[in-house]
N, C-alpha and C positions, 0 to 999 in steps of 0.2 A: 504493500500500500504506500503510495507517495505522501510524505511530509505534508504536501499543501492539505492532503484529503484529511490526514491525522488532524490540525490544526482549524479543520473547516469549522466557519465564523458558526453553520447551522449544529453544527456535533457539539459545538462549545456553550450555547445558550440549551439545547437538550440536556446535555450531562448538569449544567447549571440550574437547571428547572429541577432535577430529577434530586441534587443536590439541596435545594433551599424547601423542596417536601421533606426532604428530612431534617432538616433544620429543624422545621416544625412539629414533626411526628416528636423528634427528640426533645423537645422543649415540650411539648405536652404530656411527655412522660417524666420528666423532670419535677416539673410544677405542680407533680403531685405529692410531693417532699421538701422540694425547695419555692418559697418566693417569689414571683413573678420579675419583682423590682430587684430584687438580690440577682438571679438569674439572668439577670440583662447587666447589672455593675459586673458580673464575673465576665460575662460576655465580651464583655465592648472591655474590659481591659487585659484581656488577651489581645481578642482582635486589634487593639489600637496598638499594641506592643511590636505585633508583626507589622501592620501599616507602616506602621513609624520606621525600624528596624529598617523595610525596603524602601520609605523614601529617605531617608539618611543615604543608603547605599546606592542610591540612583543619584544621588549628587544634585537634588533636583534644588533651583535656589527657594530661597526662603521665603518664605510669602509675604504679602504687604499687610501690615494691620488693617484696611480696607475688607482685607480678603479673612482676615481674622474674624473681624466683627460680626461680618455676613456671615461665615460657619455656625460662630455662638449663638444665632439667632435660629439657625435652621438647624443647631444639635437639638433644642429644646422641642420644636415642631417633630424633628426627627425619635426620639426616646419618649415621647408620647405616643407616636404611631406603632411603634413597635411594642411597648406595654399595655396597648387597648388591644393589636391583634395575638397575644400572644394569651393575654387574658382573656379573648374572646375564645382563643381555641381551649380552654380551660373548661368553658361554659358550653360550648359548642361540639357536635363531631367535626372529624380533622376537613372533613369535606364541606361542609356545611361554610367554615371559617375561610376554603380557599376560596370558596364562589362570593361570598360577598367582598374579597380584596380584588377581584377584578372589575368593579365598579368603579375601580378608583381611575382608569381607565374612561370612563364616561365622565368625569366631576373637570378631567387636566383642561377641558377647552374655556369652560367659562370660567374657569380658577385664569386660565394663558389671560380669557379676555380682561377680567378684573387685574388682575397684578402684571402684566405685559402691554394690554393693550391691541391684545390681538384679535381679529373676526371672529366671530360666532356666526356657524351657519344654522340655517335653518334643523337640519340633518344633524348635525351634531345635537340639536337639540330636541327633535325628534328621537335620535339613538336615545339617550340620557332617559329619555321618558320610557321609554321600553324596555330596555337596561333596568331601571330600577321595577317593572313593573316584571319582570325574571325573576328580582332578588327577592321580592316579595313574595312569589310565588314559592323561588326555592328555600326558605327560611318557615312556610307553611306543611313543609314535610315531617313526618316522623321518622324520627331514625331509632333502629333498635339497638342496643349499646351503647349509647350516648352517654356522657358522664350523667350521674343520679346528682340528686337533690343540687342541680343549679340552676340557674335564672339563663333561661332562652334568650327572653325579651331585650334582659341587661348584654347576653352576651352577643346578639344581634346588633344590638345599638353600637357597641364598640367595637366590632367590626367594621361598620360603614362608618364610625368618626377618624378609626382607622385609617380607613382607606381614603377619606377626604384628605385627612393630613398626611398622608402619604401622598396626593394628588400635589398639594400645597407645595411639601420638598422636591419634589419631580422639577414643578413650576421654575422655583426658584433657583434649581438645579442650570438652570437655561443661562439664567444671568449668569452665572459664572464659567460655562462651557465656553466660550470663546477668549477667557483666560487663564484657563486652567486646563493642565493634562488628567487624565481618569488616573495616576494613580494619587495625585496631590488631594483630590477631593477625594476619591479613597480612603486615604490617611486621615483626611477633616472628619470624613463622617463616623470612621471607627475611632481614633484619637480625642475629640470632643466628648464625645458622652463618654467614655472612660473617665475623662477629667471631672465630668458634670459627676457623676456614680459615684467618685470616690469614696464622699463620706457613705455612704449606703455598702462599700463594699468591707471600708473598714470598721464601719458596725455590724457585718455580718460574718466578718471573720472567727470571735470567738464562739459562734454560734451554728455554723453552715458545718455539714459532715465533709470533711478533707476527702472523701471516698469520690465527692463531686466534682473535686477540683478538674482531674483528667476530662471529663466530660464538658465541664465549663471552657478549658483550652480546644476541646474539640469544638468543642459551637463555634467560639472565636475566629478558629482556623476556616471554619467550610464558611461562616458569613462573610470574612476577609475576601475569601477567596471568589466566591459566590460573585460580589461585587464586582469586582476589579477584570473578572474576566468575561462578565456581561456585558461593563464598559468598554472595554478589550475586543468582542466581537461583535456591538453595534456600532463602532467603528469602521468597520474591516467590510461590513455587508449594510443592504438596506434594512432600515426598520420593520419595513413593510412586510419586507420577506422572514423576518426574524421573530416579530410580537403575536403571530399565530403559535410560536412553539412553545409560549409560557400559559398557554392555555390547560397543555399537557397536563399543566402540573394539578387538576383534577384526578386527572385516572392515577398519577400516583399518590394523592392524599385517599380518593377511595381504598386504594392495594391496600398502605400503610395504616390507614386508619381500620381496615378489616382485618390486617392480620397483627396490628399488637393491641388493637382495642376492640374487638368483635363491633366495630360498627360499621349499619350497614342503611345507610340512608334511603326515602323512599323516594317514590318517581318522579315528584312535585320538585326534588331536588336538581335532578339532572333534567328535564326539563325547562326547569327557571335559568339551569347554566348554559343550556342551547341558547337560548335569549337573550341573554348578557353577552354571550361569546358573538354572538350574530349583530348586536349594539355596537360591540367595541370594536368591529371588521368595518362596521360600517364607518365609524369616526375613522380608523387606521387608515382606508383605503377611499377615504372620502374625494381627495384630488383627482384620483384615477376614474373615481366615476363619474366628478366633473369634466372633464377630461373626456373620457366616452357620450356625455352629454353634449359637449362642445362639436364634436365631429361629427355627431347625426344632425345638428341642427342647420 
């Protein structure tokens, strides 16, 4: 097999999809021991440890306090998104939690037009309305195996505030891409909330089972990673061609969530997810069908 095919931008965002389900599966089997908020201080300062570690050795220059301030604003937007979805999969089967983070997908255009400034199309906001009328639909399933005695309602809710604030860092993510490389912002977004966490991590030291640490450096490591080589091959390829394959990461939160938590979601679920998936094609591939509109007219 040729080096380019090993490297392929599509095999890089699959192995990467198939990666941050497990992220999650492992975080929801964590969290049933440790902390949700402890669990993320462990996280992010591993994962900032190695950020940091490769951007020292990339030699990369030092950023400007401009570029500081912006991180510190969007660490805090950032460690909220990750503690409502990590908390939501607590409340939630693993499935249930991946389909309401793909909304966050439908929320990026009028988030773009509010803090960017940029068009809202009609269609975009068309998508959004049908989009969320999936999530609604998929979050009306019963699932068998679901964590016992927790709050649906609660863990539904923070999942889409989730995914809004996940939508929000996306956004803001833009301002800084034309001066900044993927692995500098890389290193901001795991290096930050490590700093933000600390005191949470140092109050959870004499307390947290040292048996979790290895696993806590493993989360670190595959979110580090997860990252930087998403960034790494929506670079290299188009988006276009590349944002249908984190779709996947349903069928493997169904596998993972059937085979270490016997849950087995019902049809209302993956039906709401066709929905959503067919919403956010539509926003992805929206120019392309202006485009084909253009050329019949």
């Amino acid at each position: 097999m040729a080096l380019r095919s090993v490297f392929s931008p599509v095999l890089i965002v699959a192995l990467c999809v198939l990666c941050g389900s497990g992220i999650d599966a492992l975080v929801k089997g964590v969290a049933m021991s440790v902390p949700v908020i402890v669990l993320l201080a462990w996280r992010f300062m591993f994962g900032g440890s190695y950020m940091l570690t490769a951007f020292v050795l990339a030699k990369r220059a030092r950023p400007s306090w401009r570029a500081v301030r912006f991180h510190l604003m969007r660490t805090a937007i950032h460690i909220s998104s990750a503690f409502l979805f990590f908390w939501g999969v607590t409340q939630l089967a693993l499935a249930e939690a991946t389909v309401l983070g793909f909304t966050a997908v439908l929320m990026v255009p009028p988030l773009a037009a509010l803090i960017l400034g940029e068009r809202v199309s009609k269609l975009s906001l068309g998508a959004a309305l049908i989009g969320f009328g999936g999530a609604a639909l998929a979050v009306s399933a019963s699932t068998s195996g679901a964590p016992e005695e927790t709050n649906r309602l609660l863990g539904a809710g923070a999942g889409l505030l989730s995914a809004f604030l996940y939508a929000v860092s996306l956004v803001l993510i833009r301002l800084r891409t034309r001066d900044e490389d993927p692995l500098t912002i890389a290193m901001f977004t795991n290096v930050f909330p490590g700093l933000m966490l600390l005191p949470v991590l140092i109050w959870s030291v004499p307390t947290v089972d040292m048996a979790f640490v290895p696993v806590f450096a493993l989360l670190g490591a595959m979110g580090a990673l997860v990252w930087y080589f998403m960034t790494f091959a929506y670079g290299r390829a188009p988006a276009q061609r590349l944002a249908p394959l984190e779709y996947t990461s349903l069928i493997w939160a169904s596998v993972l969530g059937f085979v270490f938590f016997e849950e087995v979601p019902g049809w209302q679920l993956y039906v709401g997810a066709v929905i959503i998936i067919a919403a956010c094609l539509l926003v992805a591939f929206e120019e392309r069908i202006g485009a084909m509109r253009a050329s019949k007219a």
